[in-house]
mmCIF file as Biopython writes it, N, C-alpha, C and O atoms, coordinates in Angstrom:
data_model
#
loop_
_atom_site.group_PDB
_atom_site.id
_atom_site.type_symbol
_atom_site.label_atom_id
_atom_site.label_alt_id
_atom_site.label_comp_id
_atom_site.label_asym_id
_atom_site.label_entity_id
_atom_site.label_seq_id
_atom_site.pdbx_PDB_ins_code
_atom_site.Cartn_x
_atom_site.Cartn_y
_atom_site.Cartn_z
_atom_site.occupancy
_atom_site.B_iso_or_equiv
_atom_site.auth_seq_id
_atom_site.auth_asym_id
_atom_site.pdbx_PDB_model_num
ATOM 1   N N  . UNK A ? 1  ? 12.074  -4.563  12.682  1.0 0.0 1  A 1 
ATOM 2   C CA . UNK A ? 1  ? 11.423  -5.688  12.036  1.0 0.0 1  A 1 
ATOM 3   C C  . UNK A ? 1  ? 9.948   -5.749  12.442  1.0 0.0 1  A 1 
ATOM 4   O O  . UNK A ? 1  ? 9.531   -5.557  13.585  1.0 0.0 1  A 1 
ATOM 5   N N  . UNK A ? 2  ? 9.235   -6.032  11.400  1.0 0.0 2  A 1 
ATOM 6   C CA . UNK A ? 2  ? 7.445   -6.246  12.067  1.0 0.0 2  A 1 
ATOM 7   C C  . UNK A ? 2  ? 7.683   -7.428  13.094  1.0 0.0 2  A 1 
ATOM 8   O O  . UNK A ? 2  ? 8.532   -8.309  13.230  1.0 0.0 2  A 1 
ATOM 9   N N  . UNK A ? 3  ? 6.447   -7.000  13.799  1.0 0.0 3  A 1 
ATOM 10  C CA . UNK A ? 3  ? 5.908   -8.685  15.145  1.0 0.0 3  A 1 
ATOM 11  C C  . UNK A ? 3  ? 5.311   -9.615  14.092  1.0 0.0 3  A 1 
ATOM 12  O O  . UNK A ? 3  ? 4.499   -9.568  13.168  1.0 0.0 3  A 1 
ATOM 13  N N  . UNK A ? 4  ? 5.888   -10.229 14.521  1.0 0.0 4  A 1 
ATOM 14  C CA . UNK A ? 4  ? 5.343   -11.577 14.218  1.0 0.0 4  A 1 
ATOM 15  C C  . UNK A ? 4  ? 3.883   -11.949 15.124  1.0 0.0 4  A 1 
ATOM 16  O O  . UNK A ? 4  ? 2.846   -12.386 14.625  1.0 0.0 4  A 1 
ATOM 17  N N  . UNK A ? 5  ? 4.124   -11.639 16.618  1.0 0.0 5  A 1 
ATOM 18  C CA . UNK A ? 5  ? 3.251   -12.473 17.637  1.0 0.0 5  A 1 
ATOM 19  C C  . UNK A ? 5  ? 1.631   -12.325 16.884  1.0 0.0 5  A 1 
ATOM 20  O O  . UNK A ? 5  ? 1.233   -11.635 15.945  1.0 0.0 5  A 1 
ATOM 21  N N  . UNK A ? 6  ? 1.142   -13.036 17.530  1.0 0.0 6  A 1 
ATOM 22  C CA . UNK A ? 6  ? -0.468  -13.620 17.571  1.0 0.0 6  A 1 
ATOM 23  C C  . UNK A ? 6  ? -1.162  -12.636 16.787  1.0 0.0 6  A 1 
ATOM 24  O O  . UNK A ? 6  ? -1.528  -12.503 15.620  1.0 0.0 6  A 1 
ATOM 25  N N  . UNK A ? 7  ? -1.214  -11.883 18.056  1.0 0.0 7  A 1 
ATOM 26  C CA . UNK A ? 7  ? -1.728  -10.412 18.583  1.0 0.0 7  A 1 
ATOM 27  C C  . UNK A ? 7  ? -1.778  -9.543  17.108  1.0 0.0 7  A 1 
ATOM 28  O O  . UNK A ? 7  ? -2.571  -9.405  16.177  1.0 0.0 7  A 1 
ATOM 29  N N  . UNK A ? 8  ? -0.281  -8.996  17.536  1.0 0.0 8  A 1 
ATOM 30  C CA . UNK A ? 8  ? -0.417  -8.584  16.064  1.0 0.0 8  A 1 
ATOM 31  C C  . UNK A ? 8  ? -0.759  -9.339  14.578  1.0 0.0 8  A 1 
ATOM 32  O O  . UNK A ? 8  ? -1.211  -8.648  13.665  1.0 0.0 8  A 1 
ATOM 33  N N  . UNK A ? 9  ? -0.530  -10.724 14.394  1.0 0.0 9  A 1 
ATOM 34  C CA . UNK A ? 9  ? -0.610  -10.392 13.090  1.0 0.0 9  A 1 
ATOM 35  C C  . UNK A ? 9  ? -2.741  -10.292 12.448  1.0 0.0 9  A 1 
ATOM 36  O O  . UNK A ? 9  ? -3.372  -9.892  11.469  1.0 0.0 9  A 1 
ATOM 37  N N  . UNK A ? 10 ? -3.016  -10.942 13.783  1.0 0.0 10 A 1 
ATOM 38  C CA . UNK A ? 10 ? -4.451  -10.977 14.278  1.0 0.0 10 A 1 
ATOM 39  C C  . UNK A ? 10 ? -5.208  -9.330  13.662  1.0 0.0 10 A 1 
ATOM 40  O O  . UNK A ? 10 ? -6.028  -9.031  12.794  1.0 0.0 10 A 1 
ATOM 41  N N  . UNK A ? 11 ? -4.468  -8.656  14.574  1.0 0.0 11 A 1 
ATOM 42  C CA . UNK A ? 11 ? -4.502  -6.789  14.407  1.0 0.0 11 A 1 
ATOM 43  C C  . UNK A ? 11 ? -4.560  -6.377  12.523  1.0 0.0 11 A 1 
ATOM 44  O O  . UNK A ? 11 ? -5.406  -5.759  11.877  1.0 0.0 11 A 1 
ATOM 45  N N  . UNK A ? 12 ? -3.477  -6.932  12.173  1.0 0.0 12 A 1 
ATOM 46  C CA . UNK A ? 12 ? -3.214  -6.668  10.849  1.0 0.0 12 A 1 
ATOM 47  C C  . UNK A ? 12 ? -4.321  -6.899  9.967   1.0 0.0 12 A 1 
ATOM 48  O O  . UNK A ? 12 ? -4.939  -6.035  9.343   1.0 0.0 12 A 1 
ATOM 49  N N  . UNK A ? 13 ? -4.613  -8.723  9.967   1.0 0.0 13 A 1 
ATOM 50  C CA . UNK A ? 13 ? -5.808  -8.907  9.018   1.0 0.0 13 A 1 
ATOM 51  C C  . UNK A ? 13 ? -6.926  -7.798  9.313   1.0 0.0 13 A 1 
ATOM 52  O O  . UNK A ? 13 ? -7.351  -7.149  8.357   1.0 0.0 13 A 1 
ATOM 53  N N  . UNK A ? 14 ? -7.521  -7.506  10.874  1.0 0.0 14 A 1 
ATOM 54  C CA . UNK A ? 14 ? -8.774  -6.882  10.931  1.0 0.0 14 A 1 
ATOM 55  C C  . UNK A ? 14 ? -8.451  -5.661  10.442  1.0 0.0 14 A 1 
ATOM 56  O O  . UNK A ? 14 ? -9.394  -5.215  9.788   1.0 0.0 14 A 1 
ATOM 57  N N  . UNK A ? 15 ? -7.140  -4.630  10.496  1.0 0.0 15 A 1 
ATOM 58  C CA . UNK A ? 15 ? -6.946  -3.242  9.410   1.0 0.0 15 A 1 
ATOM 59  C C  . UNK A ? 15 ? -7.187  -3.800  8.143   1.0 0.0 15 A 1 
ATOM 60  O O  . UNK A ? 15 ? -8.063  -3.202  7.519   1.0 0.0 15 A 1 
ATOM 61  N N  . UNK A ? 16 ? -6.791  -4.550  7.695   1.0 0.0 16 A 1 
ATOM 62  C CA . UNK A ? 16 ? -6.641  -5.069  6.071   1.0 0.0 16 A 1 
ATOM 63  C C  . UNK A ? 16 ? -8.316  -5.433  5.428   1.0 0.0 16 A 1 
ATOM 64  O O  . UNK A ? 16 ? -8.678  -5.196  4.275   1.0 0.0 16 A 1 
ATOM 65  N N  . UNK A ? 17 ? -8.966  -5.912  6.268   1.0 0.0 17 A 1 
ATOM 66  C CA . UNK A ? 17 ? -10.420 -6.413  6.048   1.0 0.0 17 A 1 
ATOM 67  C C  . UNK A ? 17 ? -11.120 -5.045  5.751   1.0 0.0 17 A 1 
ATOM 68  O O  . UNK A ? 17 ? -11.748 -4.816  4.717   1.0 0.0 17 A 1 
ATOM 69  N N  . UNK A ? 18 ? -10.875 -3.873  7.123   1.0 0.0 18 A 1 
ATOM 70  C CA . UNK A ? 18 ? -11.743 -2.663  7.092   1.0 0.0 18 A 1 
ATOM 71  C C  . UNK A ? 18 ? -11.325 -1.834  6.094   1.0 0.0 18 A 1 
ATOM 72  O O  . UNK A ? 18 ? -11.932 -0.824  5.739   1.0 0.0 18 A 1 
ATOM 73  N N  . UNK A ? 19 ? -10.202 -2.275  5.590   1.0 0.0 19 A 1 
ATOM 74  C CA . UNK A ? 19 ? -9.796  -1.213  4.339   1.0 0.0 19 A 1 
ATOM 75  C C  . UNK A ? 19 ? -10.804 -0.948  3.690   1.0 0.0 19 A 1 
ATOM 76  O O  . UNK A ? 19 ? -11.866 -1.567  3.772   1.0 0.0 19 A 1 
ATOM 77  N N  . UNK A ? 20 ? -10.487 0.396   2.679   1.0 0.0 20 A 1 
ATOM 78  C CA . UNK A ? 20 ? -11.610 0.734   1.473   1.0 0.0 20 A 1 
ATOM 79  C C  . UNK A ? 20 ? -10.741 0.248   0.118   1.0 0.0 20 A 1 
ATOM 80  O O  . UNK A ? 20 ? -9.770  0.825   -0.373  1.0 0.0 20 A 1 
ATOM 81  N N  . UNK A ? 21 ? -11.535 -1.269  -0.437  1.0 0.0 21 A 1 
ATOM 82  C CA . UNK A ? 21 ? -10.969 -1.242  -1.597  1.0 0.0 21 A 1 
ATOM 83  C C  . UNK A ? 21 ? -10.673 -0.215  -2.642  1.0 0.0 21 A 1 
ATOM 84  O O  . UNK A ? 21 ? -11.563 0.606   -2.865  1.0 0.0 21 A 1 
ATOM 85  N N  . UNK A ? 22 ? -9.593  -0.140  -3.294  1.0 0.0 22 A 1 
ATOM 86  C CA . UNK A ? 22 ? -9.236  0.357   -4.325  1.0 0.0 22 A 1 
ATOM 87  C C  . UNK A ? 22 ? -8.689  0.104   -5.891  1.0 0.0 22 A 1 
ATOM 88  O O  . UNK A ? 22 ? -7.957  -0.872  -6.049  1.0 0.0 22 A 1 
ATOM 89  N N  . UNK A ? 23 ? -8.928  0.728   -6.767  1.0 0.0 23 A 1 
ATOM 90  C CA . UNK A ? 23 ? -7.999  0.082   -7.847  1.0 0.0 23 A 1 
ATOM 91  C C  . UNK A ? 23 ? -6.778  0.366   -8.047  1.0 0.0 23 A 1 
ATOM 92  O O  . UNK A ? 23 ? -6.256  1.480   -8.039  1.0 0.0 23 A 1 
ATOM 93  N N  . UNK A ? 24 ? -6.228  -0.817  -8.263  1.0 0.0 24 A 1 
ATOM 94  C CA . UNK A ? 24 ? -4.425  -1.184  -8.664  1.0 0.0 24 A 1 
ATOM 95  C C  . UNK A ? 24 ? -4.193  0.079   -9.055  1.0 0.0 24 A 1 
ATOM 96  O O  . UNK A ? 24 ? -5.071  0.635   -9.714  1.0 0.0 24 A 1 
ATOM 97  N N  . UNK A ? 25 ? -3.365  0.562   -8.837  1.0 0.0 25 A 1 
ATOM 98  C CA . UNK A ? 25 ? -2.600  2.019   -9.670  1.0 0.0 25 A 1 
ATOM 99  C C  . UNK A ? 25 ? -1.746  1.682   -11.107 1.0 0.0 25 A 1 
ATOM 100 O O  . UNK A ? 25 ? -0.624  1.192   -10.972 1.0 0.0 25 A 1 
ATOM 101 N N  . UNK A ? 26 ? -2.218  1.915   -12.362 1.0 0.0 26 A 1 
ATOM 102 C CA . UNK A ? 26 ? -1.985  1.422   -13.042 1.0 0.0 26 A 1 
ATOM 103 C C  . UNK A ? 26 ? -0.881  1.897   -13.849 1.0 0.0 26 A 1 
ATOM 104 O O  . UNK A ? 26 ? -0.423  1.321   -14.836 1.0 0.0 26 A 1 
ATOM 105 N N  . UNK A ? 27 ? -0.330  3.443   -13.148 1.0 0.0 27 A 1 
ATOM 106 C CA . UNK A ? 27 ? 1.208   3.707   -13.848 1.0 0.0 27 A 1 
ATOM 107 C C  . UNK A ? 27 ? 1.926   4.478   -12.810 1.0 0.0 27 A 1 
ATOM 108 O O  . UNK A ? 27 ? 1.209   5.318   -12.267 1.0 0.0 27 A 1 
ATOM 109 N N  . UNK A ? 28 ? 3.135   4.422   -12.388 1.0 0.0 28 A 1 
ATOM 110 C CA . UNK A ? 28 ? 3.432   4.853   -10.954 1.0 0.0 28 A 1 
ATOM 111 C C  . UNK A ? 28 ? 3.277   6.257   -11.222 1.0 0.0 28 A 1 
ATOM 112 O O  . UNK A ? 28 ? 3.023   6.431   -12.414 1.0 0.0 28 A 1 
ATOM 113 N N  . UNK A ? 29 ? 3.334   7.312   -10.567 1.0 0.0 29 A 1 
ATOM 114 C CA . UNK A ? 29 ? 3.613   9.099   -10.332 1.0 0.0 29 A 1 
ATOM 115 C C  . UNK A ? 29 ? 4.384   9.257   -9.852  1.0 0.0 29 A 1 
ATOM 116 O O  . UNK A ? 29 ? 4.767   8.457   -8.998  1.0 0.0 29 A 1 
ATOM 117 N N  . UNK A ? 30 ? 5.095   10.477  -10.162 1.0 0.0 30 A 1 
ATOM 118 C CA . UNK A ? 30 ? 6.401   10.807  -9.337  1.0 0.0 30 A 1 
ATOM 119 C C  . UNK A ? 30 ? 6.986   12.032  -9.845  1.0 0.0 30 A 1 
ATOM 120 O O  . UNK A ? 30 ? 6.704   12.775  -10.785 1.0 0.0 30 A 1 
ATOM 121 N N  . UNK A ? 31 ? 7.725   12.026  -9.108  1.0 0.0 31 A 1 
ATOM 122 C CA . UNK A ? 31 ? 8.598   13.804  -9.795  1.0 0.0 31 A 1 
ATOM 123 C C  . UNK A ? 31 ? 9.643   13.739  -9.767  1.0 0.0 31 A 1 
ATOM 124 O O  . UNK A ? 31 ? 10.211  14.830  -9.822  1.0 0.0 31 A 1 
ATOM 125 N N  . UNK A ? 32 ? 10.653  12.333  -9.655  1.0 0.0 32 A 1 
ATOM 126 C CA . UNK A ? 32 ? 11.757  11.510  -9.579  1.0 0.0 32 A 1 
ATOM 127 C C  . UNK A ? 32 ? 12.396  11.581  -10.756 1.0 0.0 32 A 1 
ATOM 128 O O  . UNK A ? 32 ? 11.746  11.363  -11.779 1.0 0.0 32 A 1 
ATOM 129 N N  . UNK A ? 33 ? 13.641  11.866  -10.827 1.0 0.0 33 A 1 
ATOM 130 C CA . UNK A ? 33 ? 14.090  11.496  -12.312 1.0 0.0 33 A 1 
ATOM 131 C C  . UNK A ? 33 ? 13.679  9.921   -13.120 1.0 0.0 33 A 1 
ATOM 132 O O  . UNK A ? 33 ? 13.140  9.801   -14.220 1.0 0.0 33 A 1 
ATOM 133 N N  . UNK A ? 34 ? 14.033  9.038   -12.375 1.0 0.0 34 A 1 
ATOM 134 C CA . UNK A ? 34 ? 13.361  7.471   -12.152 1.0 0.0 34 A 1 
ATOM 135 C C  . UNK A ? 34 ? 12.143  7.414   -12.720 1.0 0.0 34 A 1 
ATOM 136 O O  . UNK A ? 34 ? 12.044  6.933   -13.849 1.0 0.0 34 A 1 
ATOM 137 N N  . UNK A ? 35 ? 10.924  7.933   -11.981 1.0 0.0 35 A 1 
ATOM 138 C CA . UNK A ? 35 ? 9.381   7.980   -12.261 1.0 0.0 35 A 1 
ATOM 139 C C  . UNK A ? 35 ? 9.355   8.879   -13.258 1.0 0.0 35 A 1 
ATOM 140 O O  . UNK A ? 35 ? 8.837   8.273   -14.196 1.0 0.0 35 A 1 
ATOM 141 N N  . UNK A ? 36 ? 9.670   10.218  -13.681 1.0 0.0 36 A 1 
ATOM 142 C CA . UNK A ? 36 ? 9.305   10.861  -14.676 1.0 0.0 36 A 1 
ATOM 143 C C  . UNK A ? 36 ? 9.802   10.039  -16.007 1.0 0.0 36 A 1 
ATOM 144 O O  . UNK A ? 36 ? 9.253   10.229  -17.092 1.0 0.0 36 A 1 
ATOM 145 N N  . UNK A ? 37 ? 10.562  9.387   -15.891 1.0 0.0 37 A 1 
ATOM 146 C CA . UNK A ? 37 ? 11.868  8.436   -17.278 1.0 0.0 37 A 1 
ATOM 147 C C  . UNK A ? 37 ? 10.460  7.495   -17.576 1.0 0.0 37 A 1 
ATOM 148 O O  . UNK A ? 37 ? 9.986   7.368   -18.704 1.0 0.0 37 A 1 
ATOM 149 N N  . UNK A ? 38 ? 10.011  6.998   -16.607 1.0 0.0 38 A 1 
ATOM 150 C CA . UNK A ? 38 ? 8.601   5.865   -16.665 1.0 0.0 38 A 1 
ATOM 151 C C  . UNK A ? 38 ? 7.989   6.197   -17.258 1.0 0.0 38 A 1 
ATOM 152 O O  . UNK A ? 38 ? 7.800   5.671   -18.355 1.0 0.0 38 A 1 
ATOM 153 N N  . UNK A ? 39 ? 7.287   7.364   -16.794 1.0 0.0 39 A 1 
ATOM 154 C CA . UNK A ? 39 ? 5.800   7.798   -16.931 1.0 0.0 39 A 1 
ATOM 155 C C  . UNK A ? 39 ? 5.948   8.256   -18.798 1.0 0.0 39 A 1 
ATOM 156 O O  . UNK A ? 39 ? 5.130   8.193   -19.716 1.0 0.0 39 A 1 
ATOM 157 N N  . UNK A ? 40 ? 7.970   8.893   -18.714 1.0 0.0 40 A 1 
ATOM 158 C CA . UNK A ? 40 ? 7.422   9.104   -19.938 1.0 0.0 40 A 1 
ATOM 159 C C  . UNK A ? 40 ? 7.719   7.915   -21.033 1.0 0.0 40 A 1 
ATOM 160 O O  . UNK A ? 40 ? 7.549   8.250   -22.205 1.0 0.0 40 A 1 
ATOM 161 N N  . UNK A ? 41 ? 8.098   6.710   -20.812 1.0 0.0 41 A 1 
ATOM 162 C CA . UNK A ? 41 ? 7.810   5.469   -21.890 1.0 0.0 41 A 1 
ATOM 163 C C  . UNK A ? 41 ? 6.464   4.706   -21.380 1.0 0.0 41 A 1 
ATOM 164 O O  . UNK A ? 41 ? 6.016   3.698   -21.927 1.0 0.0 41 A 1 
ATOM 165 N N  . UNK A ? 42 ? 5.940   5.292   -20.344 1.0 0.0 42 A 1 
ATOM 166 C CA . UNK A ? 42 ? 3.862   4.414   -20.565 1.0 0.0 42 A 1 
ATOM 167 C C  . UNK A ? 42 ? 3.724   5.033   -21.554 1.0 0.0 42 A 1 
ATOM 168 O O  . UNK A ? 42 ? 3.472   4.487   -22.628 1.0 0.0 42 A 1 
ATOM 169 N N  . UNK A ? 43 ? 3.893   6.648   -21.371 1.0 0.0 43 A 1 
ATOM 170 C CA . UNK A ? 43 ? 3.125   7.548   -22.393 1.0 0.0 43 A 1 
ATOM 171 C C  . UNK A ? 43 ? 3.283   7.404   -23.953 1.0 0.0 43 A 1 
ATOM 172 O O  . UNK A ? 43 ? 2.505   7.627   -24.880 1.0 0.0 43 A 1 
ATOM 173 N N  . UNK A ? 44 ? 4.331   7.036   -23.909 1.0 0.0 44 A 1 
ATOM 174 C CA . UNK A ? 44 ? 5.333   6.483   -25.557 1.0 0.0 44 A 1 
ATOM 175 C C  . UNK A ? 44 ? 3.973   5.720   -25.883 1.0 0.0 44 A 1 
ATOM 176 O O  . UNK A ? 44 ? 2.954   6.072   -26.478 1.0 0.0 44 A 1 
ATOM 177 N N  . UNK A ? 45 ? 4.434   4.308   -25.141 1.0 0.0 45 A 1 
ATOM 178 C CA . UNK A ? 45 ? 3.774   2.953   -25.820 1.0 0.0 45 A 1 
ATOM 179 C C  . UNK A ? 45 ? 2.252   3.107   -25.749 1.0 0.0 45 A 1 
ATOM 180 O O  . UNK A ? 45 ? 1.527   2.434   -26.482 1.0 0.0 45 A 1 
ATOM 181 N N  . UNK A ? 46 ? 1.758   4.005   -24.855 1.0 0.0 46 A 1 
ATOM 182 C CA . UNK A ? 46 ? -0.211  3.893   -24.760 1.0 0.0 46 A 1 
ATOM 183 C C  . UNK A ? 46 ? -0.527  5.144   -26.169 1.0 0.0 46 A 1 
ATOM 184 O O  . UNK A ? 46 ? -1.528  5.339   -26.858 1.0 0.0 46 A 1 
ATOM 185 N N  . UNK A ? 47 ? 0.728   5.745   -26.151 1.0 0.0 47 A 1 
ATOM 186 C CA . UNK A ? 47 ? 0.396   7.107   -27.609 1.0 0.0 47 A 1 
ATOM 187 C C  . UNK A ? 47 ? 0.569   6.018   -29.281 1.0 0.0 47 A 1 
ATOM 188 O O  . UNK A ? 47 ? -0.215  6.079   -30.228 1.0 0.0 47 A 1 
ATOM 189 N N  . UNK A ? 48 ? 1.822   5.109   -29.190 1.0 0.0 48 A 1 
ATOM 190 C CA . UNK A ? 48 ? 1.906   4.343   -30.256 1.0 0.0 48 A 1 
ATOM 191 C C  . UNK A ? 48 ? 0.792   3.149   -30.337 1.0 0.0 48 A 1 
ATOM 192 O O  . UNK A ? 48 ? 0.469   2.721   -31.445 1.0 0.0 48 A 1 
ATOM 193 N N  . UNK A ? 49 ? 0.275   2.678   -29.277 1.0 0.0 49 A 1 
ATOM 194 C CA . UNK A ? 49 ? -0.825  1.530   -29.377 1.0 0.0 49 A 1 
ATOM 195 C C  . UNK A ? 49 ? -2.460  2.435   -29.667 1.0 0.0 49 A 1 
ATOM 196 O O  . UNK A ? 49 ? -3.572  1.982   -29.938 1.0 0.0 49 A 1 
ATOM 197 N N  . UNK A ? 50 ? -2.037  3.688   -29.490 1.0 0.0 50 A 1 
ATOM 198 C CA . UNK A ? 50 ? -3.567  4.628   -30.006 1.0 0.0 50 A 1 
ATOM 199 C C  . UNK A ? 50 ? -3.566  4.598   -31.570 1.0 0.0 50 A 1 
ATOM 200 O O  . UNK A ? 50 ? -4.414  4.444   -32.450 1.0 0.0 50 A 1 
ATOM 201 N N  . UNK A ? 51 ? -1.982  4.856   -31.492 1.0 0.0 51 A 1 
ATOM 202 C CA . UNK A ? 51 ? -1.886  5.189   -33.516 1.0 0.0 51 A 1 
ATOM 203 C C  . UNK A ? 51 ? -2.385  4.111   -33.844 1.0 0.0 51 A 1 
ATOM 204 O O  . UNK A ? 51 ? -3.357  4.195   -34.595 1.0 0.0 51 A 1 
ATOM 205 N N  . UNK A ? 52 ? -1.916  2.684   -33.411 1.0 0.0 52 A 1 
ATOM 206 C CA . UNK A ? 52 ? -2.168  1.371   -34.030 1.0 0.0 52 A 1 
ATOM 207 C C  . UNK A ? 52 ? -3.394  1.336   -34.346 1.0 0.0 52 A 1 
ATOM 208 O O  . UNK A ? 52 ? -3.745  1.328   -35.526 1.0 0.0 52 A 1 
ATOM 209 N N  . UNK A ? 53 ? -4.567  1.299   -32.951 1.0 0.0 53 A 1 
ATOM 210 C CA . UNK A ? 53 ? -5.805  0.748   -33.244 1.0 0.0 53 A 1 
ATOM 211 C C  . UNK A ? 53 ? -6.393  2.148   -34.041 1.0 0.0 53 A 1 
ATOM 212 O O  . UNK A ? 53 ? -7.449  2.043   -34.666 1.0 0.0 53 A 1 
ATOM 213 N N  . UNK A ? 54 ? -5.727  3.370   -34.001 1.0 0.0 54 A 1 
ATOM 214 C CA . UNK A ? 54 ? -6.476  4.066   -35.180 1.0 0.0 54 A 1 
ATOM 215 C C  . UNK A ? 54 ? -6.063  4.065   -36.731 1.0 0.0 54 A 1 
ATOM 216 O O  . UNK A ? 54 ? -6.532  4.759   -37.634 1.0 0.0 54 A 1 
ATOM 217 N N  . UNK A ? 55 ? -5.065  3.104   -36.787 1.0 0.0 55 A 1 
ATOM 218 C CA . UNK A ? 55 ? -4.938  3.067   -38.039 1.0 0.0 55 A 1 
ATOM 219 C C  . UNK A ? 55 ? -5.469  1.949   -38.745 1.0 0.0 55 A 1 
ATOM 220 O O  . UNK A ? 55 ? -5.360  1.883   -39.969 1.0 0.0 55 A 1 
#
């Protein structure tokens, strides 16, 4: 289980502050049966919402 105490959760914010922001990951990756099943219905709906706005 994580600490709870002081100390640590003290520790935590100052890693979390020095982080290097990043952007949200906006479709998971993977090589998972799971993640590949995903990746391939983003790809569906971002290929059918291309047809849309090009039609």
């Amino acid at each position: 289980m994580a600490q709870r105490t002081a100390r640590a959760v003290e520790t935590r914010k100052k890693k979390n502050r020095r982080a290097i922001p990043r952007a949200k990951v906006t479709r998971i990756q993977g090589n998972t049966a799971g993640a590949r099943k995903r990746l391939k219905k983003v790809a569906a709906k971002a290929q059918e919402a291309k047809a849309k706005a090009g039609a």
